[in-house]
N, C-alpha and C positions, 0 to 999 in steps of 0.2 A: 711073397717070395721072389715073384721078377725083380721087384725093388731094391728088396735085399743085398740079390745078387749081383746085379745090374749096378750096385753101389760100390760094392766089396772089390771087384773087377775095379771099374774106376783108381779103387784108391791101392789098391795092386801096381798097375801101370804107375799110377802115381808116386809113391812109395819107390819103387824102381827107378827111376826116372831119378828120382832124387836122390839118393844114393850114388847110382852112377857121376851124376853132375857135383854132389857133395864132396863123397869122398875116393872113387877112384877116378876121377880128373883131373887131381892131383898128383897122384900115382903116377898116372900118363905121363903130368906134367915134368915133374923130377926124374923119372927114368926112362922116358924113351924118346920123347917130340924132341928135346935138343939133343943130335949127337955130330957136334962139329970134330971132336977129336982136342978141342981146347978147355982144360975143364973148368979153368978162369971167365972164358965168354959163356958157358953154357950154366954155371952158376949165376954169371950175373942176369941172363935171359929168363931164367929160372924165377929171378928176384923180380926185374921186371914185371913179367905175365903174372906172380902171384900177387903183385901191388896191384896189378890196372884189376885185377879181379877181387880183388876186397874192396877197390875205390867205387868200383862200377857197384857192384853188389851193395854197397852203404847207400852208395848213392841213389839206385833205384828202390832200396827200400822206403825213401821219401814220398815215392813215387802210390804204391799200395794203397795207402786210404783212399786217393784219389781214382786208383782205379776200383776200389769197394763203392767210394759215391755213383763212379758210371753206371755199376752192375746194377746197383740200388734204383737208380732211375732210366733203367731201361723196361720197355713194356712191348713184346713181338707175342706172336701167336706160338710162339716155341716157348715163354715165360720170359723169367730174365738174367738165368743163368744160360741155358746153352748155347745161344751163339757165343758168347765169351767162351766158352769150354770148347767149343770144336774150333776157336779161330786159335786160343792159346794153344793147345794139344798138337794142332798143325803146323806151325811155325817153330814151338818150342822142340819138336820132335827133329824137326831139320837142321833148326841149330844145333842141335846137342852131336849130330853125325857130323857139323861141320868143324866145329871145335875139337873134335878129336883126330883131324887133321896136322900136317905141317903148309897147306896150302899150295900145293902143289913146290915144295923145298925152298918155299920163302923161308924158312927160317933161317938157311945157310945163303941164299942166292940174295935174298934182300930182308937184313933182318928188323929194318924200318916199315920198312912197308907191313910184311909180316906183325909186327906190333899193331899198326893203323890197322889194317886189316880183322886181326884175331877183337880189338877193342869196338868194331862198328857191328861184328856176326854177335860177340857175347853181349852187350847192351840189348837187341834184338831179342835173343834169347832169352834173358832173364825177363825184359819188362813181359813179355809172353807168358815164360812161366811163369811170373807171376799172376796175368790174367786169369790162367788155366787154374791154380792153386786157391785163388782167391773164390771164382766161381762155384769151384767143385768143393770145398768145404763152407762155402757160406749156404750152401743147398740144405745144409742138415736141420738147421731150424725151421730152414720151410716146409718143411716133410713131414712137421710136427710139431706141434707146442707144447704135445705132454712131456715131463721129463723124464719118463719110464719109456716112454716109445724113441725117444731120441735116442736112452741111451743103448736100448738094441741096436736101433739103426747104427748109432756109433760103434758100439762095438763088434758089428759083425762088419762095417768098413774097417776097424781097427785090425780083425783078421786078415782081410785083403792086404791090407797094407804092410801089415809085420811079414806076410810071407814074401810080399814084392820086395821089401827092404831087405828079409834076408837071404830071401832067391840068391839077390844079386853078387853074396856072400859067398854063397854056395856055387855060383855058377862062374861069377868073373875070371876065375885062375884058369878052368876047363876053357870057357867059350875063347881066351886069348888064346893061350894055348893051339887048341883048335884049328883056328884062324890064320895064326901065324903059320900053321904047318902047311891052311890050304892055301894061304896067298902068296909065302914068304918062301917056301919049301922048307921050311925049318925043323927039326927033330927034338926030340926031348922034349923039354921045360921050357924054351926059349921063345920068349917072346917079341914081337916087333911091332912098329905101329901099322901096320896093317892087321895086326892081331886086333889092337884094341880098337881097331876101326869099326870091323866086325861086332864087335861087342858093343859097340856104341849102335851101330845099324838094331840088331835086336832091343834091345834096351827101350828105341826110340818108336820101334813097330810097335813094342806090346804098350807102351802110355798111351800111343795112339788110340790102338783099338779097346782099351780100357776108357777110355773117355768117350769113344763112340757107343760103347756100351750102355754108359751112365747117361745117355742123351737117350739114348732108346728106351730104356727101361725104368726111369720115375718118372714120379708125376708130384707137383708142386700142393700142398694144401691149402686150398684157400678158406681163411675164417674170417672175423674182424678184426681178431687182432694182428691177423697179416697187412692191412688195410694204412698206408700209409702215405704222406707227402713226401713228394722229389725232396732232395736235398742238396742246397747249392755246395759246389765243391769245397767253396772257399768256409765253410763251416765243416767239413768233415774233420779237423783235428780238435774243433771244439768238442764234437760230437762223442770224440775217443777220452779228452781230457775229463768232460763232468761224468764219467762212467766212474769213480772210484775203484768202482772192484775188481774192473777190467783193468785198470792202471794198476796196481797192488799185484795183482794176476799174470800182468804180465810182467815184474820186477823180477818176482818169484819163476815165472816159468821160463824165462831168458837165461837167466845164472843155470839156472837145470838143464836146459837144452845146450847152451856154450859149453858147458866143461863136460856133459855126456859128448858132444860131437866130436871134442878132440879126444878125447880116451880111443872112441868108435875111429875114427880116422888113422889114429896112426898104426892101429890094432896091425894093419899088414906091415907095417912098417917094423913090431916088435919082432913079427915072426920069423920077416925077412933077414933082417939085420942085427935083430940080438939072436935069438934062435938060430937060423939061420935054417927054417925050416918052413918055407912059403910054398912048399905043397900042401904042409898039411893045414893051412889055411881056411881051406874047405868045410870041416869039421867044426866052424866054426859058427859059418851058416847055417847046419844040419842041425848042429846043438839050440842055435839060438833061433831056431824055426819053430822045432819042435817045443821050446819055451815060450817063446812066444805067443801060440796060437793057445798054450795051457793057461798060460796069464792072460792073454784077452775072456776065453770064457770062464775063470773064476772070477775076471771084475764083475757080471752083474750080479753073483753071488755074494762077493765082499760087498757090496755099493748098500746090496739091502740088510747084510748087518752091521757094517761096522761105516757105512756112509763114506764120501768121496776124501774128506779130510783125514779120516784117518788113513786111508790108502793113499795119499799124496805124503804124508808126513813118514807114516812107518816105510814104505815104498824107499824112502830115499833112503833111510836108515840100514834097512837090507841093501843097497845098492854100497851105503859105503866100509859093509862089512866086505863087500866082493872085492871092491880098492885096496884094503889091508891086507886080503889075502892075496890080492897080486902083487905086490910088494915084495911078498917072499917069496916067490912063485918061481922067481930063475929063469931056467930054461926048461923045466917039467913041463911039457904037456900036459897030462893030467892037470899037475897046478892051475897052468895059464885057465884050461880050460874050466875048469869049478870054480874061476875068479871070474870067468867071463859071465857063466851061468850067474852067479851070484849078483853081479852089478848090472847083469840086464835083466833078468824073470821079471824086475819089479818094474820097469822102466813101459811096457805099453801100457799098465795097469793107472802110473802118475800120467801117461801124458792122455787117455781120457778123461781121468777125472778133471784135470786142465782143460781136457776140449769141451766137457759137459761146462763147467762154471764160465766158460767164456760162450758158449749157447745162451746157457741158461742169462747171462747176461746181456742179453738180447733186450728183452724182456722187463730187465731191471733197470736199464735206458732207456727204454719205452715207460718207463712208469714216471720217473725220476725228469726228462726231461720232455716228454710230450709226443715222441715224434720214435717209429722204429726203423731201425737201421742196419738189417741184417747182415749183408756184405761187411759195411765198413769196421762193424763190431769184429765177424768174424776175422775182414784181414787182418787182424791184430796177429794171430795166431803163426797163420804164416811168413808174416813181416819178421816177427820175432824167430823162428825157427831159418830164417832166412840170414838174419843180422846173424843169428850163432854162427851161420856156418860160413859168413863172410869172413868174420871175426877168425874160424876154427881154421880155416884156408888160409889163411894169415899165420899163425900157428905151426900148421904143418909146415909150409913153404917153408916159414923159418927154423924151426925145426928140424928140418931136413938136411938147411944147409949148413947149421952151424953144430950139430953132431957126425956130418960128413956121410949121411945117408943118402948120397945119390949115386944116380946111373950104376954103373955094374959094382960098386964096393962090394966088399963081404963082410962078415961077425969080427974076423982077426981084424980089419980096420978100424973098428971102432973103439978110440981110446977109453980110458976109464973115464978119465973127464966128460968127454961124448955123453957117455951111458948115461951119469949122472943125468947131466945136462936133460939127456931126454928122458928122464925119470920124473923129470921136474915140470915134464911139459904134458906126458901123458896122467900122472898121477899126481903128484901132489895141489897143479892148480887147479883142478876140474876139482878135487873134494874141497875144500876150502868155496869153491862156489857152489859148488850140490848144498853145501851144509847150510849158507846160507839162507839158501832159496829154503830150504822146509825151516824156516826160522820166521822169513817174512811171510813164508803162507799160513803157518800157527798162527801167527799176531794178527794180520791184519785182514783175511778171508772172512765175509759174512754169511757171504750170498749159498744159504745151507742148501738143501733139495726142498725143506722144509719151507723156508722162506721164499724158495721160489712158488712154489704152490699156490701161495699167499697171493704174491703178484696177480699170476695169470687171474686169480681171480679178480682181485681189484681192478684190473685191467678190464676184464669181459663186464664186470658191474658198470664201470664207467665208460667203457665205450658203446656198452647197450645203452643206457641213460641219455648217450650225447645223442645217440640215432633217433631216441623216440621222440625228443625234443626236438630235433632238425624238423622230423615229419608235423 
C-alpha cells in the first residue's frame, strides 16, 4: 500500500506538472506575458517563443534515449532511478516558476535578451523534465515483472495522475484568479501575470513533493531477469530500433497522443473565445476527474475480459464518437460538455494499455536482443507524449494567431472564417489522426498479455541455464 501510494502521488505532481507546462503555458503565453500595447509586435513575440519552444522541445527529444541509457547504467545505494527523480523534480520545478515570468519586463525593456534568456531557463527545464519523467516511469517495470501486478501498480499511478491532470483543469481559473486579486489587487475574473505566477509556484510545490514521495516510498525488485549489462550510449537508438513492437507502438500511440493534446489544449480556448464563457471552464475538470478515476478502475476489469487491444482500439472509437458530437455542440454547454465526457472516459483506459505494452516490452527486447533495457525502452513513452505536445504547442500558437484568439479579444471578434479555421485545428485534424492510430495498433500489435507470459518464462528458463553453467 506505501508503494502504491507513494507512486499514485508521484505521478499526481507529475501529471500536474505537465499540464501546466503542456497546455496552460500557452495560455500564458498568448494572453498575458506580452502586453506591449502593439498588437503587431506582441503577435510576432508570441510566434517567436512558440517556435524556440517546439525547436527546443524537438530538439531535446533526441536527447531522451540517451538519458534512459544513463538511468540504465547508473548503480547508488538509493537504486538507479532516484537521484535522477529528485535532481529532475528539483530543477524542473524551478524552471517551470521561471518561465512563467516576464523576467523582470525584459519582454518590453529588452526583447532580445528576453528571447536568449527565456531559450537557456526552457532548454534547462525541459532536459530535466525530461530526466524526472524518464526516471519515474521507467520504475514500473522494475517494481515488477509480473503483468497483473504492473498493471495495478499502473493503474492505481494512472489515478494519481488523471487527478493531477485534471486538478489542474479544475483549479487553474480559481488559483489565477486568486492570485491576481492577492498580488495584482484585481477584482472579478481578471487575470494578470502575477496570477499565473502564483499558479505556476503551486503547480511546481506539489511535483516536487510528489516525487519526494515516490523516492521515499518504493522499493525496486530485484530477480534475474532484472540482471543486466551497461549499455554504451552510442547503441541506445539501436536498442529502440530492433524492438518492433515498441516502434509500431509508438506510430500508433504518437498520432493518439498529438491530436488528443490539441483538442485538450485548446479546450479553454473554445470556451473563452467561441463560448465566451471561461468561468465555466472548471466543470470541466470536475467532469473529467470524476471520469477519469471511473475509467482507470474499470481498466483492470476490461483488461481481464476483453484484454488491452480491444480497450485501445474500441477506446478510440468511443472517443471519436465524442468528436462528432462536438461538432454540433455550439455554444451548449450541456453539449460541449457530454462531447468532452465522451472523447475523454476512454482516453486513461488507451493510454495504459499503451503503457502496459510498452512495459511489457521490456521484456520482449530482452528476449529478442540479449540485453534489458528498462529506462531506454520506457523513454519511448514520454519522448513521444513529449514530441505531441511540442508539435501540439505549435498548433495552438498557430492557432491562436491566425483565428485572432489573443490577448483580451472577445466571441463577437471572431470571424466566421476564424471559427472555421479553428474547427479545423481542434477537430477535424486530431480525428483523422485518432483514426489512424487504432488502425496501425489493430494491424501491427503482437506483443498480447498472453505472449508476454511466454517471454518471462523463456527468459527465467534461460537465464537459470546460463547461471548454472557459469557456476
Amino acid at each position: 500500500m506505501k508503494q502504491y501510494l507513494s507512486y499514485a502521488f508521484g505521478a499526481f505532481g507529475h501529471d500536474a506538472f505537465y499540464g501546466a507546462l503542456s497546455t496552460y503555458f500557452m495560455i500564458f503565453i498568448t494572453s498575458q506575458l506580452f502586453g506591449s500595447g502593439d498588437a503587431g509586435f506582441d503577435a510576432k513575440m508570441i510566434g517567436i517563443v512558440t517556435t524556440l519552444i517546439v525547436v527546443i522541445r524537438i530538439a531535446e527529444i533526441l536527447c531522451d534515449p540517451f538519458i534512459g541509457g544513463m538511468i540504465d547504467n547508473t548503480q547508488t545505494r538509493w537504486g538507479k532511478f532516484k537521484p535522477w527523480l529528485f535532481a529532475g523534480a528539483l530543477i524542473s520545478s524551478l524552471g517551470l516558476i521561471m518561465v512563467f515570468t516576464n523576467f523582470g519586463g525584459l519582454t518590453i525593456k529588452s526583447p532580445i535578451l528576453y528571447l536568449i534568456l527565456f531559450g537557456i531557463v526552457f532548454v534547462i527545464l525541459d532536459v530535466f523534465y525530461s530526466i524526472k519523467d524518464i526516471s519515474f516511469w521507467s520504475m514500473l517495470p522494475a517494481l515488477s515483472v509480473d503483468s497483473d501486478k504492473r498493471a495495478k501498480i499502473g493503474t492505481v499511478a494512472r489515478f494519481g495522475s488523471t487527478l493531477g491532470s485534471q486538478g489542474v483543469i479544475i483549479a487553474v481559473v480559481p488559483l489565477v484568479v486568486f492570485f491576481s486579486q492577492m498580488f495584482s489587487g484585481t477584482t472579478g475574473d481578471t487575470e494578470t501575470r502575477a496570477g499565473w505566477l502564483g499558479f505556476a509556484i503551486v503547480v511546481a510545490l506539489i511535483s516536487f513533493l510528489g516525487a519526494m514521495a515516490t523516492i521515499w516510498g518504493t522499493k525496486e525488485e530485484h530477480t534475474i531477469i532484472r540482471k543486466s549489462k551497461k549499455i554504451r550510449l552510442r547503441d541506445v537508438f539501436k536498442v529502440i530500433g530492433q524492438n518492433d513492437q515498441l516502434m509500431w507502438l509508438s506510430l500508433s500511440y504518437f498520432m493518439l497522443a498529438f491530436g488528443y493534446v490539441v483538442t485538450n489544449n485548446l479546450l479553454l480556448y473554445y470556451f473563452t473565445y467561441v463560448m465566451g464563457r471561461p468561468g465555466d471552464f472548471y466543470l470541466v475538470g470536475v467532469i473529467t476527474a470524476i471520469l477519469g478515476v471511473l475509467s482507470v478502475a474499470l481498466f483492470p476489469i476490461l483488461v481481464q475480459m476483453i484484454k488491452r487491444k480491444a480497450i485501445y482500439t474500441c477506446g478510440i472509437l468511443f472517443m471519436l464518437i465524442g468528436y462528432v458530437v462536438f461538432l454540433f455542440a455550439g455554444n451548449s454547454l450541456i453539449f460541449v460538455l457530454v462531447a468532452v465526457s465522451l472523447y475523454f472516459f476512454p482516453y486513461p483506459m488507451i493510454f495504459l494499455a499503451a503503457l502496459m505494452t510498452i512495459t511489457d516490452s521490456v521484456e520482449y527486447g530482452q528476449l529478442k536482443n540479449g540485453n534489458r533495457n528498462e529506462s531506454v525502452t520506457l523513454a519511448v513513452r514520454p519522448l513521444l507524449d513529449k514530441l505531441g505536445g511540442a508539435f501540439a504547442n505549435g498548433i495552438v500558437g498557430l492557432a491562436a494567431v491566425v483565428t485572432g484568439m489573443t490577448g483580451n479579444a472577445q466571441p463577437s471578434d471572431i470571424s466566421s472564417g476564424g471559427l472555421w479555421m479553428f474547427k479545423f485545428f481542434m477537430f477535424f485534424g486530431p480525428m483523422i489522426l485518432i483514426a489512424l492510430s487504432a488502425l496501425i495498433y489493430m494491424a501491427k500489435i503482437k506483443l498480447t498479455e498472453a505472449r508476454h507470459a511466454e517471454i518471462v518464462v523463456e527468459l527465467e528458463h534461460k537465464l537459470s541455464d546460463r547461471q548454472q553453467n557459469t557456476f
